[in-house]
C-alpha positions in Angstrom: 21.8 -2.4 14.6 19.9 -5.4 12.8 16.8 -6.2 10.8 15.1 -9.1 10.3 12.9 -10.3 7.8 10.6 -13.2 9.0 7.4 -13.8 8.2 6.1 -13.5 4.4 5.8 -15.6 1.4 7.4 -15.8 -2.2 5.8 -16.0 -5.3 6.4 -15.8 -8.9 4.4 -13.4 -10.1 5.9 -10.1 -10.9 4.7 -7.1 -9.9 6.0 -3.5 -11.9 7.1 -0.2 -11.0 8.2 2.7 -12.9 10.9 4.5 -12.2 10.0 7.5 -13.8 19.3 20.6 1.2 18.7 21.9 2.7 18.0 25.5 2.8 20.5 27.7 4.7 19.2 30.9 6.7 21.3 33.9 7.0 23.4 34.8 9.8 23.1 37.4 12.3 24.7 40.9 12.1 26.5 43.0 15.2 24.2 46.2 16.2 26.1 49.7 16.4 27.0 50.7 19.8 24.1 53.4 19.1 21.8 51.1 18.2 21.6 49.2 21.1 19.0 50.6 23.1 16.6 49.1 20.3 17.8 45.6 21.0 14.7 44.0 22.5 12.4 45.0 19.2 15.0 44.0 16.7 15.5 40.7 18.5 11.8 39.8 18.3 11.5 40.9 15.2 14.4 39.3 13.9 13.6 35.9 15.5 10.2 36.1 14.1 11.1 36.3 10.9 13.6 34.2 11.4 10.7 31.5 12.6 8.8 32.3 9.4 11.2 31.9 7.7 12.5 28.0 8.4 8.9 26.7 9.0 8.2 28.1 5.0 11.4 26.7 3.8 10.3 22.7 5.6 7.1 22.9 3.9 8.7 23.2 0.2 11.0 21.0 1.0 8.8 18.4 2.2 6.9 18.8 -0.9 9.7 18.5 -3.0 10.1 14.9 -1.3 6.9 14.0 -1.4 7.0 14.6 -5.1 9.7 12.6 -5.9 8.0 10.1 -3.5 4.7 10.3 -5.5 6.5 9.8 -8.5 7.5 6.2 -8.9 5.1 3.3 -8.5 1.7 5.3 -8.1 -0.1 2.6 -9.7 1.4 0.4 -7.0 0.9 2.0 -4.2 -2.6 2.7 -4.8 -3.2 -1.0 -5.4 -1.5 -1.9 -2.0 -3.3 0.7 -0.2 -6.8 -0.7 -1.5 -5.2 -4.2 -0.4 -4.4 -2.6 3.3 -7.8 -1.4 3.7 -9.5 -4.5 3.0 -7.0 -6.2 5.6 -8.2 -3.4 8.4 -11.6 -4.3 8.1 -10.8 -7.5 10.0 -8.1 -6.4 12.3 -8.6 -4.7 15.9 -4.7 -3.3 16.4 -1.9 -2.2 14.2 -0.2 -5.8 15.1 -2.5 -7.7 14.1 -3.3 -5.4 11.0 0.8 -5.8 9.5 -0.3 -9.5 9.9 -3.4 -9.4 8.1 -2.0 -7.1 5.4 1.0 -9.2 4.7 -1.2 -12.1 3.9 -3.5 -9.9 1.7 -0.7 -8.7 -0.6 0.2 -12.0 -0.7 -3.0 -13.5 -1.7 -2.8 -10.5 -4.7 0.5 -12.1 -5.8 2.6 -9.8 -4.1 5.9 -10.4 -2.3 5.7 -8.9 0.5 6.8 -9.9 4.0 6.6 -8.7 7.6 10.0 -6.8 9.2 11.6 -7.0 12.5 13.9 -4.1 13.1 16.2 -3.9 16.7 19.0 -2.0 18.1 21.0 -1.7 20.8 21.7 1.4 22.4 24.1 3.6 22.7 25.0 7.0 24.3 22.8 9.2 22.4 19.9 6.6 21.3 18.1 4.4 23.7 17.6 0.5 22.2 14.2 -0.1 20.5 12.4 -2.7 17.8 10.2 -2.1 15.3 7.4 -3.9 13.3 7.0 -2.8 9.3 6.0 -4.2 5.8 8.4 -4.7 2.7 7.2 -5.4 -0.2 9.7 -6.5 -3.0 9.3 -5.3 -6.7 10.0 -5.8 -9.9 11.3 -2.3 -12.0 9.6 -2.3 -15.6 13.0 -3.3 -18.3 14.7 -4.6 -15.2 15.0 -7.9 -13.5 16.4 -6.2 -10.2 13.8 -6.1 -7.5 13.7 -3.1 -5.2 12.0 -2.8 -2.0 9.2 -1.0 -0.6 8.7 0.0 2.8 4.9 0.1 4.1 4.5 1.7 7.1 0.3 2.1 8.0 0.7 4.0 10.9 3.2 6.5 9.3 1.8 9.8 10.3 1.4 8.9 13.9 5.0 8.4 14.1 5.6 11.9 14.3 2.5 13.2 16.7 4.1 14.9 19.7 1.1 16.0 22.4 2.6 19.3 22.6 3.8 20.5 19.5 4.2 24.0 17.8 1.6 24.8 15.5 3.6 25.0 12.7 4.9 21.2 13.1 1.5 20.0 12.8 0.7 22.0 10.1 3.8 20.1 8.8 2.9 16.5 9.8 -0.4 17.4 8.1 1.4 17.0 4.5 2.9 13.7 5.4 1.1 10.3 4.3 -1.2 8.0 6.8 0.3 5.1 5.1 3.9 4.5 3.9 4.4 3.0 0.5 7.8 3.5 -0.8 11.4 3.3 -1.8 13.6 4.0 1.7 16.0 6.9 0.1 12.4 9.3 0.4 11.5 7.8 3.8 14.9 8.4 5.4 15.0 12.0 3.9 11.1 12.9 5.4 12.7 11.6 8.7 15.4 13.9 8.7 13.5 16.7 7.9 10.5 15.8 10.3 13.0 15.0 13.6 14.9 18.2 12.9 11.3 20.4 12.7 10.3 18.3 15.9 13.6 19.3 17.6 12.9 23.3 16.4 9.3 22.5 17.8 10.4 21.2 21.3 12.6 24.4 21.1 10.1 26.8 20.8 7.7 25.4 22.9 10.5 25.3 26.0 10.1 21.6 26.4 12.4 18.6 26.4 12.6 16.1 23.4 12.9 12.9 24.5 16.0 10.3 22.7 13.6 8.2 20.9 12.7 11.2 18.8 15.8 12.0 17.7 16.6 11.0 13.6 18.8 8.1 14.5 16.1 6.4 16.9 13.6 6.9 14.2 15.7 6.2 11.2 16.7 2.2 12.9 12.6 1.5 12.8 12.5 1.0 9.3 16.2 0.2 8.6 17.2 -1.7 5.2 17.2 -5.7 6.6 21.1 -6.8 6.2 20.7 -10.6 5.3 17.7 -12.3 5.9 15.0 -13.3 3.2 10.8 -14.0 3.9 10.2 -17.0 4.7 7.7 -18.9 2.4 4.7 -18.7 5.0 1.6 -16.6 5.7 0.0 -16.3 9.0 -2.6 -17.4 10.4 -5.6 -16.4 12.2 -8.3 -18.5 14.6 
């Protein structure tokens, strides 16, 4: 797997950010030779609460992330999505509007820089490439920069067409728009390809590879070595 950075700009304006599992469901239990001829009731009572009980536990612990998500660089984040939304107004696709947002957040002094994320495949995970925004910033007391990853299409990642109610209940909680460290992105993957996998189970339909975590995780993928290049795009 590889990432590339390779469109963006630099700057010297600083920009700061404050820097302020799993839940395990018990096991089953052998029925008495005499209690056997009630087998079909306790099964479909035990595997509905069974249900219950794993959809409740993904909610809290997709809040949990998204707390800890919410948590650092609010002020930040709020900013870039007012930035974003000023850049949609003039773009007619998601390509085109990673473009125009990267040179928005530029033009605000921000250095941020468009993402090119590829794989090859492998026996379990099909090769794919992905487009994305990072954004580079300055912690407050720190001269380290960390980076942001801005997805705007995050939610619709995740849409499957035929999905259990409860896993779009779940999607529900997760942001439109990405803004945000990777460590809280790469845990709301985890947790969103294993509830899609439960989903495809219940609904008696077949997942395809490119939803699996792996797949998913590559789009956004730390880059390894490249930096932005000191460019913007642009438009006719």
């Amino acid at each position: 797997m590889r990432a590339e950075i390779f469109l963006g700009c630099r700057v010297d304006r600083k920009s700061g950010v404050d820097e302020d599992d799993d839940f395990c469901l018990g096991g089953f239990h052998d029925l008495d030779d005499e209690q056997q001829y009630s087998i079909s009731d306790d099964d479909c009572g035990g595997e509905a609460e069974e249900r219950r009980i794993y959809w409740e536990s993904q909610h809290l612990l997709l809040q949990e992330i998204l707390k800890q998500y919410n948590a650092v660089g609010s002020k930040l984040r709020e900013e870039m999505k007012r930035q974003i939304e000023i850049a949609r107004e003039s773009s007619r696709s998601t390509l085109c509007l990673r473009r125009a947002a990267v040179n928005q957040l530029c033009s605000k002094g921000l250095n941020a820089a468009l993402c090119f994320s590829h794989w090859k495949p492998t026996h379990n995970t099909p090769a794919g490439w992905h487009e994305y925004i990072e954004v580079r910033v300055n912690t407050q007391g720190k001269k380290k920069q960390i980076p942001f990853v801005v997805e705007v299409g995050f939610m619709e990642e995740f849409r499957m067409a035929k999905a259990s109610e409860e896993y779009k209940k779940l999607i529900k909680q997760v942001p439109e728009m990405y803004i945000g460290k990777w460590e809280h992105m790469k845990a709301i993957i985890r947790l969103l390809c294993e509830a899609a996998k439960k989903s495809s189970e219940e609904q008696k339909i077949h997942m395809g590879p490119w939803r699996n975590k792996t797949f998913m995780q590559m789009k956004w993928s730390p880059s390894s070595s490249s930096n932005p290049m000191p460019t913007t795009f642009k438009f006719a």
